[in-house]
Each structure stands twice: as structure tokens, then as C-alpha cells.
SEGU-504896 format. One record per residue (C-alpha): residue in one letter; x, y, z. Coordinates in Angstrom, 1 decimal, always signed. Layout:
("A" (X Y Z))
...
// end
This chain:
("X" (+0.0 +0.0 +0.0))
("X" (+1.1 +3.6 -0.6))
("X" (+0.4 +6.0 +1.2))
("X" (+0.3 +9.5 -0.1))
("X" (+1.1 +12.9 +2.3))
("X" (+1.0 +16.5 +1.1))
("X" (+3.3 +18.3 +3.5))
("X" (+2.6 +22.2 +4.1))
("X" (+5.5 +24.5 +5.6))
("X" (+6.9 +28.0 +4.2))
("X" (+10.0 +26.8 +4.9))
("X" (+12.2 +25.6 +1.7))
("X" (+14.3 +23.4 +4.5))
("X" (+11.8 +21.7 +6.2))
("X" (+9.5 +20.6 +2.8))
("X" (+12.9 +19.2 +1.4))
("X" (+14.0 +17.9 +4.6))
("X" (+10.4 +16.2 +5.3))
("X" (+10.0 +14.6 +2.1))
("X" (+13.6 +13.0 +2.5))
("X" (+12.6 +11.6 +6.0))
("X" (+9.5 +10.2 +4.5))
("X" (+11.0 +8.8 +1.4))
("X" (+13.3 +7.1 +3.0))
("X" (+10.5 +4.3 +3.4))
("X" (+9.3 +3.0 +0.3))
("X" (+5.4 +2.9 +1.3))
("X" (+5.1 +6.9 +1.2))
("X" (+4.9 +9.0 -1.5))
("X" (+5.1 +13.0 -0.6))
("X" (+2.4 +14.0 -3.7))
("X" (+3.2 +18.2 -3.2))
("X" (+4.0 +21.0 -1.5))
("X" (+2.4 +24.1 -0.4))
("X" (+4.1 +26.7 +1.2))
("X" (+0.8 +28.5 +3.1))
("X" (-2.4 +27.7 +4.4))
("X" (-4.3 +28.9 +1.3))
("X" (-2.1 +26.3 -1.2))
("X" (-3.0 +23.9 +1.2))
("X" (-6.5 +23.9 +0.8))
("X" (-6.6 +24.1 -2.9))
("X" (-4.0 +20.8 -3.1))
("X" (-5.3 +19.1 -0.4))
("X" (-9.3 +19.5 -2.7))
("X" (-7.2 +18.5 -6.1))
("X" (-4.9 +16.0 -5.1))
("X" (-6.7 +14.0 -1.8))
("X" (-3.6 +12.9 -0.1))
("X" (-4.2 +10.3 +2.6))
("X" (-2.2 +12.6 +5.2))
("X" (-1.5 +16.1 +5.3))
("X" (+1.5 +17.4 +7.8))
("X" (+0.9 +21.1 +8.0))
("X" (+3.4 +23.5 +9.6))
("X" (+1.2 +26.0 +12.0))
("X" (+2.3 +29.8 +11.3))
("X" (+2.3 +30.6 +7.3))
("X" (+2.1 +33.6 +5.4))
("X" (-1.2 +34.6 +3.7))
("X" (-3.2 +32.0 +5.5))
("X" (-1.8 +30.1 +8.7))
("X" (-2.1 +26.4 +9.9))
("X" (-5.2 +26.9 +12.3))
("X" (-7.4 +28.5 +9.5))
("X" (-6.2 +25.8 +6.7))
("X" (-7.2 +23.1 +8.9))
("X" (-10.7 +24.0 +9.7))
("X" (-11.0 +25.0 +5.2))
("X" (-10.0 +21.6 +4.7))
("X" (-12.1 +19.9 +7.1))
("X" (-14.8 +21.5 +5.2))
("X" (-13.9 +20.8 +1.9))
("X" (-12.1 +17.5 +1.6))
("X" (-11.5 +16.2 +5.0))
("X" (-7.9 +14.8 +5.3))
("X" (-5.9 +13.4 +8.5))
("X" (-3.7 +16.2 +9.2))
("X" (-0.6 +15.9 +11.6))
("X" (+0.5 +19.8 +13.0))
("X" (+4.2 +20.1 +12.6))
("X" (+4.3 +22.3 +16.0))
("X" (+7.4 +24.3 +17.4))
("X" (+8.4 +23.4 +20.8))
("X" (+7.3 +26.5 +22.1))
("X" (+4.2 +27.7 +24.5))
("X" (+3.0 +29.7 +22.0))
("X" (+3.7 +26.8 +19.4))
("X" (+1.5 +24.6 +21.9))
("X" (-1.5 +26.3 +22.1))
("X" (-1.9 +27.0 +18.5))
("X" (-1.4 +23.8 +17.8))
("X" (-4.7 +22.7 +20.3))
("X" (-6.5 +25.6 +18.1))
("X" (-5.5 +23.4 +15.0))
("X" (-6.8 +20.5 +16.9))
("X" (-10.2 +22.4 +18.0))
("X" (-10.3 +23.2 +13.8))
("X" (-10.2 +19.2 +13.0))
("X" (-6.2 +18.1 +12.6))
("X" (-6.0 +14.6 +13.9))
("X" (-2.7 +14.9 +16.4))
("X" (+0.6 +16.7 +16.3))
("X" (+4.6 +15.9 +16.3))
("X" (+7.0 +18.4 +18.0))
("X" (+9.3 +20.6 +15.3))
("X" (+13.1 +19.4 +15.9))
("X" (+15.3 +21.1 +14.0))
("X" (+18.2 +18.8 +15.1))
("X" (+15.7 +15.6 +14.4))
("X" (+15.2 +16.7 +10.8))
("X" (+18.7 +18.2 +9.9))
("X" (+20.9 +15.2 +11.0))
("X" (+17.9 +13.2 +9.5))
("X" (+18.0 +10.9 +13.1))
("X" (+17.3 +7.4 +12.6))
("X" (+14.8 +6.9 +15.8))
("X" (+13.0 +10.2 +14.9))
("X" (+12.9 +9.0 +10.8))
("X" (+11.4 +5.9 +12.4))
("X" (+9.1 +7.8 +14.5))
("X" (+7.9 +10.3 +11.5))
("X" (+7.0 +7.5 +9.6))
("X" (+5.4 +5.5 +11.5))
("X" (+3.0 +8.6 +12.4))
("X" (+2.2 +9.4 +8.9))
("X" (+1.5 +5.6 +8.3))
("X" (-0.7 +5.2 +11.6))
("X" (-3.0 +8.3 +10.8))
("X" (-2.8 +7.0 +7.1))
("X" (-4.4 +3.8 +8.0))
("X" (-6.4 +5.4 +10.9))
("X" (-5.5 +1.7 +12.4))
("X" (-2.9 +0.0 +15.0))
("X" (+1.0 +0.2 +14.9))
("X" (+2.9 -2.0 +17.2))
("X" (+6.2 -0.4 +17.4))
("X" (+8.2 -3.6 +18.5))
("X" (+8.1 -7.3 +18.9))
("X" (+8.7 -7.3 +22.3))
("X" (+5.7 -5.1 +23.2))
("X" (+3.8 -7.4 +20.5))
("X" (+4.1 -10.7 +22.3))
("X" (+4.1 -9.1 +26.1))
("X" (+0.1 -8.8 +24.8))
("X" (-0.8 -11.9 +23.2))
("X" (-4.3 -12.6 +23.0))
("X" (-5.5 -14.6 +26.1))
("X" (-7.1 -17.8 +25.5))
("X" (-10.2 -16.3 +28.1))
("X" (-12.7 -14.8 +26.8))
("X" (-12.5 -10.6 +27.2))
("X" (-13.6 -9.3 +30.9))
("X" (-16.0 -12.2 +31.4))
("X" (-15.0 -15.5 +32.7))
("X" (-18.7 -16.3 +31.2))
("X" (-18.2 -15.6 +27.7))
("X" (-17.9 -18.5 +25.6))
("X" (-13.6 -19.7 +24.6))
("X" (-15.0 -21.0 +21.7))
("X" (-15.9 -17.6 +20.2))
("X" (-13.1 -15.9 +17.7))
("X" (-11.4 -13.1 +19.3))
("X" (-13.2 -11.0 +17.1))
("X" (-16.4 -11.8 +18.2))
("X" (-16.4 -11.4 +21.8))
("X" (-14.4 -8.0 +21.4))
("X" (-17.8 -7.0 +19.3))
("X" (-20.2 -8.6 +21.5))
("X" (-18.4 -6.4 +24.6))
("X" (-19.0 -3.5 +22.1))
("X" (-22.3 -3.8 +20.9))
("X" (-23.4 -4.3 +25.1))
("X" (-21.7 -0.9 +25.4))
("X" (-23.5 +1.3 +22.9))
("X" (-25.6 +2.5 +25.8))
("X" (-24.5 +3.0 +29.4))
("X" (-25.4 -0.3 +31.5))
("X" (-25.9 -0.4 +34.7))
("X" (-23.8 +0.2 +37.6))
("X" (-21.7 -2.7 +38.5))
("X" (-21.7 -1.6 +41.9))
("X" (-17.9 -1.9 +42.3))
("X" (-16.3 +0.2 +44.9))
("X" (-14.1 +2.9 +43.2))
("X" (-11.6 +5.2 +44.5))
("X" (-9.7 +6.6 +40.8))
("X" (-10.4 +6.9 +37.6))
("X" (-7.4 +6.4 +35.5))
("X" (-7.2 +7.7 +31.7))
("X" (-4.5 +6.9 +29.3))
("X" (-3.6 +7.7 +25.5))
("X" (-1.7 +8.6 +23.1))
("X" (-1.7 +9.1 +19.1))
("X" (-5.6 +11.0 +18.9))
("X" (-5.3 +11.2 +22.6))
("X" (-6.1 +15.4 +22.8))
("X" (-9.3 +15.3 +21.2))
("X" (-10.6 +12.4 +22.9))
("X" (-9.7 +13.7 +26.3))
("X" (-11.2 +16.9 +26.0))
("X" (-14.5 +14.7 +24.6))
("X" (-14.7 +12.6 +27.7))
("X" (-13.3 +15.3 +30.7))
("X" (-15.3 +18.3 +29.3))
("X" (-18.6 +15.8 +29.8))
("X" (-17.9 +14.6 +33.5))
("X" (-19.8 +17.0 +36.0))
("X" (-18.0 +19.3 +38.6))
("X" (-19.1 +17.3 +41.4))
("X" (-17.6 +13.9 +40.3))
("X" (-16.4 +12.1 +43.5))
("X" (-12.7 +11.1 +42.8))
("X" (-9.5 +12.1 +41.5))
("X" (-8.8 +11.3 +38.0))
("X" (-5.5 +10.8 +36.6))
("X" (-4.4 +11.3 +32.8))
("X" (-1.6 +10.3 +31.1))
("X" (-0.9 +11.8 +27.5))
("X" (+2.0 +10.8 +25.6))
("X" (+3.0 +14.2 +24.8))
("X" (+6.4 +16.5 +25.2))
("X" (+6.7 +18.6 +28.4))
("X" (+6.8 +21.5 +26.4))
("X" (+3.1 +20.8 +25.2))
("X" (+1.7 +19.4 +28.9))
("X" (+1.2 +22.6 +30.4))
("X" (-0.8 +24.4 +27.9))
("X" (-2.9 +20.9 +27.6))
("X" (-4.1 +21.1 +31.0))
("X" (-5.0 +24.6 +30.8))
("X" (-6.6 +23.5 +27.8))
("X" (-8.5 +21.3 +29.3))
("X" (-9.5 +23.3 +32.6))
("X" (-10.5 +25.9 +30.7))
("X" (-13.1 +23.5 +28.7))
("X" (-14.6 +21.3 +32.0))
("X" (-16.5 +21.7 +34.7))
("X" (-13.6 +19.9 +37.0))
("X" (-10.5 +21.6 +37.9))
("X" (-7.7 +20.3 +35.7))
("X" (-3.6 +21.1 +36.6))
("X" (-0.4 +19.8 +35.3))
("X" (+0.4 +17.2 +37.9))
("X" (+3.4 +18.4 +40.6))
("X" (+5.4 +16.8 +42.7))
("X" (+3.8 +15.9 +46.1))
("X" (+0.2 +16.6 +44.9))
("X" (-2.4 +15.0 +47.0))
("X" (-5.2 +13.0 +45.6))
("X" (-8.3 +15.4 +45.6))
("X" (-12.1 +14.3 +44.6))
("X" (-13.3 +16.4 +41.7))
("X" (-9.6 +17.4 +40.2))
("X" (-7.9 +15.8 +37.3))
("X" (-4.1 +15.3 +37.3))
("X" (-2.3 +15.8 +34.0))
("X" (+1.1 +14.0 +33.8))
("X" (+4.1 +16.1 +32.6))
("X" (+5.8 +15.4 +29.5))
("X" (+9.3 +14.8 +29.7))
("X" (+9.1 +12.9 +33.6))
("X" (+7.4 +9.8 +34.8))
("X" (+4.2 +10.1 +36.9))
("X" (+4.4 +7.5 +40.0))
("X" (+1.6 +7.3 +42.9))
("X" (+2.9 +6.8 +46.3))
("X" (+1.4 +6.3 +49.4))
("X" (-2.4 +4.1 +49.9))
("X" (-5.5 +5.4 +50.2))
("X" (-6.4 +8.9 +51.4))
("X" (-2.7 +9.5 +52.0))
("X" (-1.6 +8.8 +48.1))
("X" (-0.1 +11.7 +46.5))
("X" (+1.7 +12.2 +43.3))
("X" (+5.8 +12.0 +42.4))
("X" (+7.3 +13.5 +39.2))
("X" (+10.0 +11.5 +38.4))
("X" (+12.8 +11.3 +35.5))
("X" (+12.7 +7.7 +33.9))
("X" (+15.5 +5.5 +35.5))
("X" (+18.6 +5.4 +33.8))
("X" (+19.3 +2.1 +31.9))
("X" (+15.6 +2.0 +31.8))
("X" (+13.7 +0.5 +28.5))
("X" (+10.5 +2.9 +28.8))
("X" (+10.2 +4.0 +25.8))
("X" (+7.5 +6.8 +26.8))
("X" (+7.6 +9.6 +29.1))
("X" (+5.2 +9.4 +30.7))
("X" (+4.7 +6.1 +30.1))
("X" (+0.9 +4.7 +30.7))
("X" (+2.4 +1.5 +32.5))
("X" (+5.2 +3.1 +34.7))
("X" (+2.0 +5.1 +36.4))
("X" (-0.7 +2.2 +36.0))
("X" (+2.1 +0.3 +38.0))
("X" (+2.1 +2.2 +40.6))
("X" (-1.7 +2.7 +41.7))
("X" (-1.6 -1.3 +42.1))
("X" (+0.0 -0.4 +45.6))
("X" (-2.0 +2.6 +46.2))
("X" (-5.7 +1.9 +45.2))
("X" (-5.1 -2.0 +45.0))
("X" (-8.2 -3.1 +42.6))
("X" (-10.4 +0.4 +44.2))
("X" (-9.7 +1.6 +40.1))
("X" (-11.7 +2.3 +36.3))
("X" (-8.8 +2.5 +33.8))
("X" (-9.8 +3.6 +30.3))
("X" (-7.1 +2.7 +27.2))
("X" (-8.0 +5.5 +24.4))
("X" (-6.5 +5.6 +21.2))
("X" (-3.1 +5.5 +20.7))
("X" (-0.1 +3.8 +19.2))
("X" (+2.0 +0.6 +20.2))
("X" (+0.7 -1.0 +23.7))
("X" (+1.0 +0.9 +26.4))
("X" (-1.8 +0.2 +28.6))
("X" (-2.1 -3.7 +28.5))
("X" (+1.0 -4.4 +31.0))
("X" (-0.4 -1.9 +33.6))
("X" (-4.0 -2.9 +32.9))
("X" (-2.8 -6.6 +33.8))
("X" (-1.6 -5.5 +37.1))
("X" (-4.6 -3.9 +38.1))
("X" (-6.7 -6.9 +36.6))
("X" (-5.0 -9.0 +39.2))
("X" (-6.3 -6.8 +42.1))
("X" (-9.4 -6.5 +40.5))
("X" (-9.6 -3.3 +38.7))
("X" (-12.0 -2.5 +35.8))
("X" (-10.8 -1.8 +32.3))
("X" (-12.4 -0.1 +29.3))
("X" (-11.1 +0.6 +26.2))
("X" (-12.2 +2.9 +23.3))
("X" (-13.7 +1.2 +20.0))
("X" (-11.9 +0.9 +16.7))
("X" (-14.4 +2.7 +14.7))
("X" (-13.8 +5.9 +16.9))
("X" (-10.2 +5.2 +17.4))
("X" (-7.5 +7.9 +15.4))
("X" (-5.0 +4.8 +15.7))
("X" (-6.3 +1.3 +17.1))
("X" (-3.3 +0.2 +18.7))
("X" (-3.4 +0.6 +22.6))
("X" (-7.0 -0.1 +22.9))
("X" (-6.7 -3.2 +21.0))
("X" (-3.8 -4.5 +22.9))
("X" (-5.9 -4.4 +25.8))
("X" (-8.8 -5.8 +24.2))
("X" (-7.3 -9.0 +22.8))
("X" (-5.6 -9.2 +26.5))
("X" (-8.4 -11.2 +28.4))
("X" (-8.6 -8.2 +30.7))
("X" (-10.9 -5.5 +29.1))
("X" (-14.4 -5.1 +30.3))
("X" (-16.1 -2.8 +27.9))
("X" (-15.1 -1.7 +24.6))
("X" (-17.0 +1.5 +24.0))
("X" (-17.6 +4.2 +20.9))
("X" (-15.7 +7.7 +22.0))
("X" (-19.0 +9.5 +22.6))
("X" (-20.3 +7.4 +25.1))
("X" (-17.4 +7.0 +27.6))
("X" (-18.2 +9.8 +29.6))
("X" (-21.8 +8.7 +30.5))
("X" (-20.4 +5.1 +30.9))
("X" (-17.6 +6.4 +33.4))
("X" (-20.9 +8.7 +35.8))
("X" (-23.1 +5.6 +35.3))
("X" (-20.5 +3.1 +36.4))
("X" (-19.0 +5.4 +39.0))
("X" (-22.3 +6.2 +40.6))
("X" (-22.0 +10.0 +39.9))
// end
């Protein structure tokens, strides 16, 4: 399959650059340029590339206003080629508001020395969003999340079902809220990654100001972009919303954003757990940071199986490792459906798992979580 991108940037470097990065694999084909927002539109209508990546301040007609044009006209998967500035991070959640799909940081060091992790990386994006389905990004990862021979969430579910069709009948049971299981919760745990943005602001923005827990989130996403995402956030719920800090205790009604950059750990049980920020152990093979797991690990020994995790969208895995060890102490755990997923890679790591409960459309997590959570 080929898959065919249209890159956007008034910079001569960066379109040359860009199209030698994405060249470099022999599946995509960069179909044009355009070096503002207005060329953009009017290529992205006549030549209906499979992935636009869109630079966000252009002469004559900028990023934000391109995006929401071409939603219009001849909706595309666009990836924001953001700067690794605050001002470069919210504009680029404006160009998410207007309809791009997700965003990778602007490196100039990545793209001049043509790096082969962040070539790798590149790619892989443009190929995900492309196929609007899941990317494992290793073997190991792969295999760590093998399909379970028990059927998905329910030891009453039939073994001799395909996987297939026990992940749909979980789905079509979760088109509208069920009732509440009764289970005694103490967190809410939210993780995600490639679409992730947009489908947090979806779920958060619909929980109610009153909701009795603490919720944590964790974004893949650099630091540089975490801050403005939580205000982001706050500014569009009725919870309070902050970039998690160091020492933070656990408060009901107040959702926890995990910096970019650090690891997010839990410490402490109960009433007295509160929040480190961390940097990744050295010698370490997380590959994310945060990393979903690293954090999903540690509310094991603080909230034991007292937890709702929810997988959404995303690339590789992240989610099934930690969503085992909460399984074990009894947790719940939902995942998003395909059909609503940007990528279907995490969520369907931890559907084919044996541990996932639900597998639910995007619009209907919220009212799942206040039905299930007895809000």
C-alpha cells in the first residue's frame, strides 16, 4: 500500500527535509507541497492525499485556519508540525479544536541530521493516521500482549468464540451505558496517546464538577506541550484540571495531567496517596515519558483493585501491561472502540488481552464512566 502525504511548511528546508525523511520508506509518496495555508487547501481539494503534515504559522493564511477550510472541503488526516514553544502549543490545540488529527514536535536537530529513531518515528506517524489503524512499534511489546485464550472481561463468555467476536459482542453491550456494577471505586485512571487530545477533551469536558474522585491522565505528549494541555483542558470542563506536581495529594473532583518529559508514579495508599514526578530510570527500557504502564504500576500499591482505567486511542501497547496488574487486584478496564479510534493500537492491545471489560464508541465514555462510578 502507498500512502500518499502532502506536507505544508513555508519553509524551503523543512518541505525538502520532510520529504527525504518520508522517502526514506518506500510505502510513502510525498504528492506536493504548499508553502501557506491557502495552497493547502486548494492541493489538499485537487490531489486527496491520505495525510497532510501542516506547519502552523504561514504567510497569507496560517495552519489553524487551513485546517478548519479543509475539514470543510475535503477532510484529510492532518498531523501539526508544531514548534516546541508555549505559544507553538497552544496553537497547535487551536488546530486540533479546527479538525487536525494529532501533532509531532518541530526538531530542527531531528530533521537536519535526519535521526534514525525520529525518521522511524515520522514515519510510523504518517502511516498510523494513514491507515487510521494500529502500529505495534516492536516485537517485544507485540508478544508481552498476546491474546489470552479467556474470553475478554468475562469468565462467562464463551472460549470458543473468535477473538473477534467477543471483542464486538463487549462493544455492541456498550452502545448505551449499562448499569452500575456496583464496584467500589476510589480513581479513575485515563490513558492515550496518538488522537489522545481530542478524545480527552470529549470525555473530561462531559464529567460533571461534582464527580467524587480524583482522575489521573496520562498523555503521551512532550513537556513543552503538557502545560498548555491542561489549561486547555480546565478551561473546557467543569472539573478543575492542573499539570500534575510533585507531592500533589489525591483530591475528589480534580484531574491530574502528567508532565511530558518525567514519569508520573503514585505513592502512598488510600487517602494519604499523593503524586511524584520523576525522571525515567537510567538504563531504563520505557520507551515513553510518561509512560501509561510506569504510572498504571504504581496505583496497584496505592488503590489496589479500588480503580476504572480507560485505554483510548493510541499507538504501540502501552496500557495492557499496567491494565494486567490492576486486573489482578481487580480493577475494571475499558477501552475505546476501533471505529472511533485515530489509531487502534493501545485499545486493541488491551482488548485481545483477556482483561478489558467494555469496549466503547468515543461518545459514550463519559456517561459510561458517571453511570459506572455512581456519579
Amino acid at each position: 500500500m502507498l500512502y500518499r502525504v502532502l506536507i505544508v511548511d513555508d519553509s524551503t528546508f523543512y518541505r525538502k527535509r520532510l520529504t527525504s525523511v518520508l522517502e526514506k520508506d518506500p510505502s510513502i509518496q510525498v504528492i506536493g507541497h504548499a508553502v501557506n495555508g491557502l495552497e493547502a487547501v486548494q492541493k489538499a481539494i485537487e490531489l486527496k492525499p491520505d495525510v497532510i503534515m501542516m506547519d502552523v504559522e504561514m504567510p497569507i493564511m496560517g495552519g489553524i485556519e487551513a485546517v478548519g477550510k479543509i475539514m470543510r472541503a475535503s477532510p484529510t488526516a492532518i498531523l501539526m508540525f508544531s514548534s516546541l514553544t508555549q505559544a507553538g502549543a497552544q496553537e497547535t490545540f487551536d488546530a486540533l479544536e479546527a479538525g487536525a488529527i494529532d501533532f509531532i514536535p518541530k526538531k530542527f536537530d531531528d530533521i537536519s541530521t535526519e535521526r534514525p529513531e525520529a525518521i522511524l518515528f515520522i514515519q510510523r506517524r504518517v502511516k498510523a493516521l494513514a491507515r487510521g489503524r494500529s502500529v505495534t512499534l516492536n516485537a517485544h511489546t507485540k508478544a508481552d500482549v498476546s491474546p489470552s485464550s479467556a474470553a475478554i472481561g468475562s469468565s462467562q463468555a464463551s472460549t470458543d468464540l473468535p477473538l473477534q467476536q467477543r471483542i464486538s459482542a463487549k462493544l455492541e453491550t456498550s452502545l448505551t451505558p449499562l448499569p452500575a456494577s456496583g464496584k467500589r471505586y476510589k480513581l479513575l485512571f485515563i490513558g492515550a496517546s496518538t488522537g489522545g487530545p481530542v478524545a480527552l477533551q470529549k470525555i473530561i469536558s462531559d464529567l460533571p464538577s461534582d464527580f467524587p474522585y480524583p482522575v489521573i491522565l496520562v498523555q503521551h505528549m512532550p513537556g513543552t506541550f503538557t502545560s498548555a494541555f491542561a489549561q486547555r483542558l480546565d478551561k473546557h470542563s467543569q472539573m478543575r484540571v492542573k499539570l500534575a506536581q510533585d507531592n500533589d495529594r489525591l483530591e475528589k473532583g480534580t484531574v491530574y495531567l502528567a508532565e511530558g518529559g518525567k514519569q508520573m508514579q503514585v505513592v502512598g495508599v488510600g487517602a494519604f496517596a499523593k503524586i511524584n514526578i520523576i525522571d525515567t530510570p537510567k538504563n531504563s527500557t520505557i520507551v515513553y515519558h510518561p509512560s501509561i504502564d510506569f504510572t498504571m504500576a504504581s496505583l496497584v500499591s496505592a488503590f489496589s483493585g479500588d480503580i476504572l482505567s480507560v485505554i483510548l486511542t493510541g499507538m504501540g501497547a502501552e496500557g495492557a501491561l499496567g491494565g494486567q496488574l490492576l486486573k489482578a487486584k481487580g480493577a475494571t478496564i475499558w477501552a475505546q472502540d476501533e471505529k472511533s479510534c485515530v489509531v487502534y493500537g493501545m485499545p486493541k492491545a488491551v482488548a485481545e488481552s483477556g482483561i478489558c471489560d467494555r469496549v466503547i464508541p468515543l461518545d459514550n465514555i463519559a456517561q459510561h464512566i458517571i453511570t459506572e462510578m455512581s456519579v
